[in-house]
Structures are given as C-alpha cells and as structure tokens.
KERO-685948 format. One record per residue: residue number from 1; residue in one letter; x, y, z of N, C-alpha, C, O in turn. Coordinates in Angstrom, 2 decimals, always signed. Layout:
N
  kedren  vexkol       nx       ny       nz      cax      cay      caz       cx       cy       cz       ox       oy       oz
     NUM       a        X        Y        Z        X        Y        Z        X        Y        Z        X        Y        Z
...
//
This chain:
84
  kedren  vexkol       nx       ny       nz      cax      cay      caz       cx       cy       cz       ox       oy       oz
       1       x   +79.82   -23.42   +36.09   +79.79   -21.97   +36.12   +80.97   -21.50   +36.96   +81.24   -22.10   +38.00
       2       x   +81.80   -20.28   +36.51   +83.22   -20.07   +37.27   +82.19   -18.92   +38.25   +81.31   -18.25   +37.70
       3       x   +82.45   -18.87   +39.55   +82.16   -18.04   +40.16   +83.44   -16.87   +41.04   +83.38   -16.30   +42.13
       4       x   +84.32   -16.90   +40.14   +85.60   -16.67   +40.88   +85.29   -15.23   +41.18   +84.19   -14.72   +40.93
       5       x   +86.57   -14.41   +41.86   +86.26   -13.23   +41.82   +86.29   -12.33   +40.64   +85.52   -11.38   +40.54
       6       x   +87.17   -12.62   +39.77   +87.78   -11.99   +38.87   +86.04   -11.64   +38.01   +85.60   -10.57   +37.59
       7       x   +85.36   -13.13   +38.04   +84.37   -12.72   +36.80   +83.48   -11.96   +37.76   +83.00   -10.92   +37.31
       8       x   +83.29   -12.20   +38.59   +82.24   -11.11   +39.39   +82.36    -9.52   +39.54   +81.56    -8.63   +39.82
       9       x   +83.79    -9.55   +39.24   +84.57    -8.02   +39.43   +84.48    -7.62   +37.44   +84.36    -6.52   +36.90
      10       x   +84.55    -8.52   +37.02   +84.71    -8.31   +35.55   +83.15    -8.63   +34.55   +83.02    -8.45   +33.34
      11       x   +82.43    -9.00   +35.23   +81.35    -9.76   +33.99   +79.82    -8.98   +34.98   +79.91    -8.35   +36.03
      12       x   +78.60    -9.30   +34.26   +77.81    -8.82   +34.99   +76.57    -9.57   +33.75   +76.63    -9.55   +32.52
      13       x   +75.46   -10.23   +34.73   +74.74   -11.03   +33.75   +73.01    -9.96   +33.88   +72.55    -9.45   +34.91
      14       x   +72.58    -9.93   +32.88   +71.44    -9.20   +32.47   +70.32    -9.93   +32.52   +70.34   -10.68   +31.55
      15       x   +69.29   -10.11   +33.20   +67.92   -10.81   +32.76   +67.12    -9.53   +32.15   +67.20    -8.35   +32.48
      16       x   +66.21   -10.25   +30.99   +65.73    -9.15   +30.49   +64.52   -10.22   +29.88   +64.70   -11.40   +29.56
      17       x   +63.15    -9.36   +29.81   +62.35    -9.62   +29.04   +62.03   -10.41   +27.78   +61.92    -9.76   +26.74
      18       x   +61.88   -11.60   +27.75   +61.96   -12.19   +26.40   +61.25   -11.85   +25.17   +61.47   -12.03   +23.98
      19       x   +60.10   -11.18   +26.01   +58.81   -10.30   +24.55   +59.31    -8.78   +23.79   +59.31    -8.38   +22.63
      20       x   +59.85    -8.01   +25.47   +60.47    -6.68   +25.24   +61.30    -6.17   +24.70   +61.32    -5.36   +23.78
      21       x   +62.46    -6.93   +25.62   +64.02    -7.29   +25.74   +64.46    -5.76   +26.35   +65.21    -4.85   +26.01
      22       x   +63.66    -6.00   +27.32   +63.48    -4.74   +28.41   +64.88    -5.43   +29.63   +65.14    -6.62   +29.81
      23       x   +65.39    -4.51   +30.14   +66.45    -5.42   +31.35   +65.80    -5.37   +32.57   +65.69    -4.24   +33.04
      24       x   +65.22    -6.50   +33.34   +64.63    -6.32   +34.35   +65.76    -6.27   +35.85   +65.62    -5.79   +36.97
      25       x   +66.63    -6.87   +35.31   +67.26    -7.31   +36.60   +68.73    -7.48   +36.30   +69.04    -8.18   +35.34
      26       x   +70.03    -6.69   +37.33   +71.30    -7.42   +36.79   +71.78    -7.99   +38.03   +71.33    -7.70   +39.13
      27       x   +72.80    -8.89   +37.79   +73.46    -9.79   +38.74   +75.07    -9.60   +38.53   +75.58    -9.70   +37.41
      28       x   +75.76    -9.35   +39.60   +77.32    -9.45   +39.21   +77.56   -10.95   +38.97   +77.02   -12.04   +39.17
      29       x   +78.62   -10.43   +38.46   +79.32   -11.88   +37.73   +78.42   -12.84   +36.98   +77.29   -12.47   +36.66
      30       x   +78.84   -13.98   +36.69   +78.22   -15.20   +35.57   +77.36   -16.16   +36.17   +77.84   -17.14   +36.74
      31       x   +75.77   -15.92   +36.06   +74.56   -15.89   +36.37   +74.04   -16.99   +35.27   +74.46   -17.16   +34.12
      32       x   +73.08   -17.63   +35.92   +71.78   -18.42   +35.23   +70.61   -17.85   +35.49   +70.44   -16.77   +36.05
      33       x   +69.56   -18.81   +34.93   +68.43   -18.89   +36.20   +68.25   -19.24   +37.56   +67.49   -18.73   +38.38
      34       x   +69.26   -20.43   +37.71   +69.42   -20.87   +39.12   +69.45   -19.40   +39.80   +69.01   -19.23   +40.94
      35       x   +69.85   -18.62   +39.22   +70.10   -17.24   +40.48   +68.92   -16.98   +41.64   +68.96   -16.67   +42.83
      36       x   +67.76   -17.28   +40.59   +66.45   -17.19   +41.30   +65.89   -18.35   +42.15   +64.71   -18.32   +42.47
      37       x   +66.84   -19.58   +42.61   +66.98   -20.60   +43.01   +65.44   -21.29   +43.01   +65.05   -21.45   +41.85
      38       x   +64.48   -21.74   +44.01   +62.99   -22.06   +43.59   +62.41   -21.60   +42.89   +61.66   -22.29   +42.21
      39       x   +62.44   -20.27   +42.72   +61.26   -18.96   +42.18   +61.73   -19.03   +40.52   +61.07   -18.46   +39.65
      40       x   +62.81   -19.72   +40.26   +63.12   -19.60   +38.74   +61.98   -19.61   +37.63   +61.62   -18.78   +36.80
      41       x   +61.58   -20.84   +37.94   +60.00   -21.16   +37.09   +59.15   -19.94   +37.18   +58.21   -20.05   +36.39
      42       x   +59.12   -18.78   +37.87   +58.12   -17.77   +38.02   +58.50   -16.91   +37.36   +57.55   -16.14   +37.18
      43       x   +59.63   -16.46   +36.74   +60.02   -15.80   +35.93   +60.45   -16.01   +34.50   +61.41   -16.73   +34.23
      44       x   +59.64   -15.28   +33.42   +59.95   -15.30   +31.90   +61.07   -14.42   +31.49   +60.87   -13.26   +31.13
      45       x   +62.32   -14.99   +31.55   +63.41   -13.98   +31.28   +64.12   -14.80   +30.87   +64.18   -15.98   +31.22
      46       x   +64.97   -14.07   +29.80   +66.55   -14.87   +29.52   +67.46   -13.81   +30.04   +67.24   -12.63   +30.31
      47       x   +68.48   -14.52   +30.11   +69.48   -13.24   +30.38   +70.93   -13.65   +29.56   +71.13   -14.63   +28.85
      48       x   +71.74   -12.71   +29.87   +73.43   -12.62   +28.41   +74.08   -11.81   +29.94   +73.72   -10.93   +30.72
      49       x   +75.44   -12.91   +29.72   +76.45   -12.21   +30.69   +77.22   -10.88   +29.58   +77.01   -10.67   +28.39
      50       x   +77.71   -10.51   +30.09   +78.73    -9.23   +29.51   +79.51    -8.82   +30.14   +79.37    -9.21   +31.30
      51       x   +80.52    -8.05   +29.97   +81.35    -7.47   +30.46   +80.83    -6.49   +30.92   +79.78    -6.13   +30.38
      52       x   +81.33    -5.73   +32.04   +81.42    -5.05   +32.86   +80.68    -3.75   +32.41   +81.57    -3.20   +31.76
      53       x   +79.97    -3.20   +32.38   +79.93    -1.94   +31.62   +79.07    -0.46   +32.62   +77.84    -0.50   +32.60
      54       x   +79.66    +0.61   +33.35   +79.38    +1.39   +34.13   +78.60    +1.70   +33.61   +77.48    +1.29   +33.93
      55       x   +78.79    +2.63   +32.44   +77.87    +3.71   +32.20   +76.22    +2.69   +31.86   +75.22    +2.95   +32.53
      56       x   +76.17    +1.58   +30.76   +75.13    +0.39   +30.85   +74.67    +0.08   +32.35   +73.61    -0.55   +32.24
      57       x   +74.95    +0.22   +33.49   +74.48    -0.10   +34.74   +73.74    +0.78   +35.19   +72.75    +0.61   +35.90
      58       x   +74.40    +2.31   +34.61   +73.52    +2.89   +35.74   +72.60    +3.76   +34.11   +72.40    +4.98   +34.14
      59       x   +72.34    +3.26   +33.38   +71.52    +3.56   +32.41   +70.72    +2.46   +32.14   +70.61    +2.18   +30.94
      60       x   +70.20    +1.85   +32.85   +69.72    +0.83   +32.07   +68.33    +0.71   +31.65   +67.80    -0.38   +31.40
      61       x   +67.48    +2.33   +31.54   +66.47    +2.54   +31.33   +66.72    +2.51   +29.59   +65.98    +1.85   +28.87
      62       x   +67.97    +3.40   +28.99   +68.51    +3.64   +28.05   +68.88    +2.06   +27.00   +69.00    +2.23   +25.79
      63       x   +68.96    +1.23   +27.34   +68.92    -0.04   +26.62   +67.68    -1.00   +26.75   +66.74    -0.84   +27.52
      64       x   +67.91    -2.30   +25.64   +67.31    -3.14   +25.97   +68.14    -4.60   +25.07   +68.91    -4.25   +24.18
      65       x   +68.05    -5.49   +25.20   +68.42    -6.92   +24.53   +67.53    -7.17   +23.12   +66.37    -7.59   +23.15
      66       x   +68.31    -6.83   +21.83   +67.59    -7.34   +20.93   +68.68    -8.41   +20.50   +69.86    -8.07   +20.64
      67       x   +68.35    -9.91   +19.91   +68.95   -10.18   +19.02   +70.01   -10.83   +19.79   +71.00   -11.06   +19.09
      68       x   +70.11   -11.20   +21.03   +71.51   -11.46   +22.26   +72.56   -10.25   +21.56   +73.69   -10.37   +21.08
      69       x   +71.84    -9.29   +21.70   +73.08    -8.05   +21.63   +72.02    -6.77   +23.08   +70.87    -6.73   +23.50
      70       x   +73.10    -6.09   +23.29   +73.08    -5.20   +24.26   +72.93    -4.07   +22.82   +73.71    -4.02   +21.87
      71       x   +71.53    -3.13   +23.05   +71.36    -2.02   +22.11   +70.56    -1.23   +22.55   +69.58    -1.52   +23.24
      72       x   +70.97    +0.15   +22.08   +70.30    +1.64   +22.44   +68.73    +1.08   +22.39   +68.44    +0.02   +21.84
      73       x   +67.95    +1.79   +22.93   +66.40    +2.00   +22.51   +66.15    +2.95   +21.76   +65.29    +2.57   +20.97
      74       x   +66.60    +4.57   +21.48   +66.53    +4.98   +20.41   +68.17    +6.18   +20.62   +68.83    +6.42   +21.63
      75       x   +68.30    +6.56   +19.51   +69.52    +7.72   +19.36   +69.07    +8.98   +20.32   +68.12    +9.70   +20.01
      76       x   +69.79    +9.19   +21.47   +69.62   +10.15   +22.42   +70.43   +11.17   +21.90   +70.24   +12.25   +22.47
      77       x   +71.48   +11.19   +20.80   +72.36   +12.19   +20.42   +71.72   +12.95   +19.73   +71.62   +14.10   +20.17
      78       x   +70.98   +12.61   +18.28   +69.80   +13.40   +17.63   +69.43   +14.51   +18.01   +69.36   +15.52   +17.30
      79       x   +69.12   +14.41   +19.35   +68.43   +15.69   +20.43   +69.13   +17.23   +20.44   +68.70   +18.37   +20.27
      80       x   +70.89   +16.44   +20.82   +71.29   +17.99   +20.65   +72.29   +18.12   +19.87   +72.78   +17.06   +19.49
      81       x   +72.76   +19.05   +19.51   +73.48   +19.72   +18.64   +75.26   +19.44   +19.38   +75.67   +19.69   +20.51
      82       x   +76.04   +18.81   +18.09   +77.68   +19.19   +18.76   +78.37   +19.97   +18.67   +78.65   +20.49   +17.59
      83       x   +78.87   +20.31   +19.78   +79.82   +21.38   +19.99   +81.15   +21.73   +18.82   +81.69   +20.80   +18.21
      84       x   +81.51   +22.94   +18.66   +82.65   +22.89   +17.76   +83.49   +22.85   +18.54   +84.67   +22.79   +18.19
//
C-alpha cells in the first residue's frame, strides 16, 4: 500500500455498507481494513479508494456505493426549476 503524501493529499478511501452501500466512514488517502487495525473483524464494510472529491465529502449523506461505483441516492435537481 503507497502511503505517500501525494495519495493522501490526492485519494480518499470510503467504507460503506455492504447491504446498503450507505458510506459509513472516510479515510484520507489509500486505506484497507487494516485501518481498523484489531477491531477490523467487527466491522461489515467494504470500502473503494477514489479520488479526491470536496463536494462528495462534505455530502456524503447525498451518495451511496452501488456496483463499486460512487452514485447519487436520488436526482436532487428534479426539485427545482433552472434558471434562464
């Protein structure tokens, strides 16, 4: 596993729900399970590194993991109307 700075500044790993694919938890940079070092076994999660993504961080009620893809939970645009 590279733990350099670059991927910690650049990558960001997701654990998420394996039934849900709800995101329970993120970690900078390129993550396993080891993250959870003993306690690993106590947790049912997979997780997918990714790139960096702000607005995904601080939304992360707004997604979930289907499919090892990062995807909306439903169309929030629908709601309102665009501007001309």
């Amino acid at each position: 596993m590279d733990n350099s700075i670059k991927n910690f500044e650049s990558k960001v790993t997701l654990f998420y729900s394996i039934n849900t694919g709800e995101i329970k938890l993120t970690a900078g940079g390129i993550q396993d399970m080891s993250y959870f070092g003993p306690d690993a076994a106590d947790f049912n999660y997979n997780f997918l590194v990714i790139d960096k993504d702000e607005y995904l961080l601080n939304n992360l009620d707004k997604f979930i993991v289907q499919d090892n893809k990062v995807k909306l939970k439903e169309a929030q645009i629908n709601k309102y109307e665009i501007a001309e």
